[in-house]
C-alpha positions as CSV (number, residue, x, y, z in Angstrom):
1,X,21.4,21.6,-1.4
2,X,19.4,18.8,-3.1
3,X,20.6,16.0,-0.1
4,X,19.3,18.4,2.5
5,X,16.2,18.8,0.5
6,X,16.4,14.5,0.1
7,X,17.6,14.6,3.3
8,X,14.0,16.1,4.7
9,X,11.9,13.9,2.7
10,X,13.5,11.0,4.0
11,X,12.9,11.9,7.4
12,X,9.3,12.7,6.2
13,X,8.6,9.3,4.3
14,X,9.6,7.7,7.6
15,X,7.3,9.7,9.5
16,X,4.2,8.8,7.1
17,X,5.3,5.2,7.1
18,X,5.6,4.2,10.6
19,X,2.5,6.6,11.1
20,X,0.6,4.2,8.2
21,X,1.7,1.0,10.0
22,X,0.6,2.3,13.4
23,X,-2.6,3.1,12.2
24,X,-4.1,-0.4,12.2
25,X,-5.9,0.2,8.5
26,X,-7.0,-3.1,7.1
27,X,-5.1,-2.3,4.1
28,X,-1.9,-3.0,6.2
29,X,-2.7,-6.0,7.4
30,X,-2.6,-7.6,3.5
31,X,1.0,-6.4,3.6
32,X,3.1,-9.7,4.1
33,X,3.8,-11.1,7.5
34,X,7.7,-10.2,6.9
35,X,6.9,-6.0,6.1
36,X,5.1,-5.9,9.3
37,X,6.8,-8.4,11.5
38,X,9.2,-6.3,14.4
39,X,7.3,-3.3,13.9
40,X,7.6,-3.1,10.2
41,X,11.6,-3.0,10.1
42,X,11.9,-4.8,6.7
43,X,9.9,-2.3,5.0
44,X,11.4,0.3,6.8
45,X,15.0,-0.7,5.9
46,X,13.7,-0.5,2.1
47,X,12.7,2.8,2.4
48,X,16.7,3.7,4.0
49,X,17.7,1.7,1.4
50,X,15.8,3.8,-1.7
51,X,16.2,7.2,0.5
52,X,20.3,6.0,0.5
53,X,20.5,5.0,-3.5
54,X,18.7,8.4,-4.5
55,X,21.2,10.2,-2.0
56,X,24.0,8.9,-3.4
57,X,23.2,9.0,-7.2
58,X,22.1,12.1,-6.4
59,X,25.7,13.0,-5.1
60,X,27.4,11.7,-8.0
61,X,25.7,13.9,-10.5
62,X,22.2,11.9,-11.1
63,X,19.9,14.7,-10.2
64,X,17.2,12.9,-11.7
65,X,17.8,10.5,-9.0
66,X,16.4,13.4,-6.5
67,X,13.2,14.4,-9.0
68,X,12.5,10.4,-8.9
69,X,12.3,10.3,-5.1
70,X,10.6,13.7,-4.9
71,X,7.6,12.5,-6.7
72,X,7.8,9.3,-4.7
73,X,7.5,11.3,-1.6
74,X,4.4,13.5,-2.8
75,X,3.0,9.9,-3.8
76,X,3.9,8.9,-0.4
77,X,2.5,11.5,1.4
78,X,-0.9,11.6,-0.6
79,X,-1.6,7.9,-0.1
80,X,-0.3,7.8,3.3
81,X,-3.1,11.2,4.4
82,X,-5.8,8.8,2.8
83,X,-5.0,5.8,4.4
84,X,-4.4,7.9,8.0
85,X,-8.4,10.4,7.2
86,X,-9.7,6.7,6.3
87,X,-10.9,8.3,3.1
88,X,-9.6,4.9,1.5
């Protein structure tokens, strides 16, 4: 139950992020040249990258893994509704 659960928040951070670097904020364009070059791939592929770690620690009995990612997504998702109702 807790990779579904991951599993959806995944999909969820990667909704918020390319959402975020759609949204032409100025904020994004400090990011790097290399996180936003191609559409943002490279900092896309870190978020697979954390979203497959927790997964898989989470899998091999490292629920704390999937607490740490939770509250990276509700961190995600707060900064990525201020960022998208330019209330930052």
């Amino acid at each position: 139950m807790p990779i579904i659960v991951l599993f959806l928040l995944g999909t969820a951070n990667f909704a918020i992020h390319k959402a975020v670097l759609e949204s032409g904020h100025p904020l994004v364009g400090t990011l790097p040249a290399a996180l936003r070059a191609r559409g943002g791939r490279l900092s896309l592929l870190f978020e697979f990258l954390m979203l497959l770690a927790s997964m898989l620690l989470t899998a091999n009995g490292w629920p704390t893994a999937a607490w740490v990612y939770g509250f990276y997504s509700v961190l995600n998702a707060i900064t990525g509704w201020l960022l998208l109702t330019e209330r930052f």
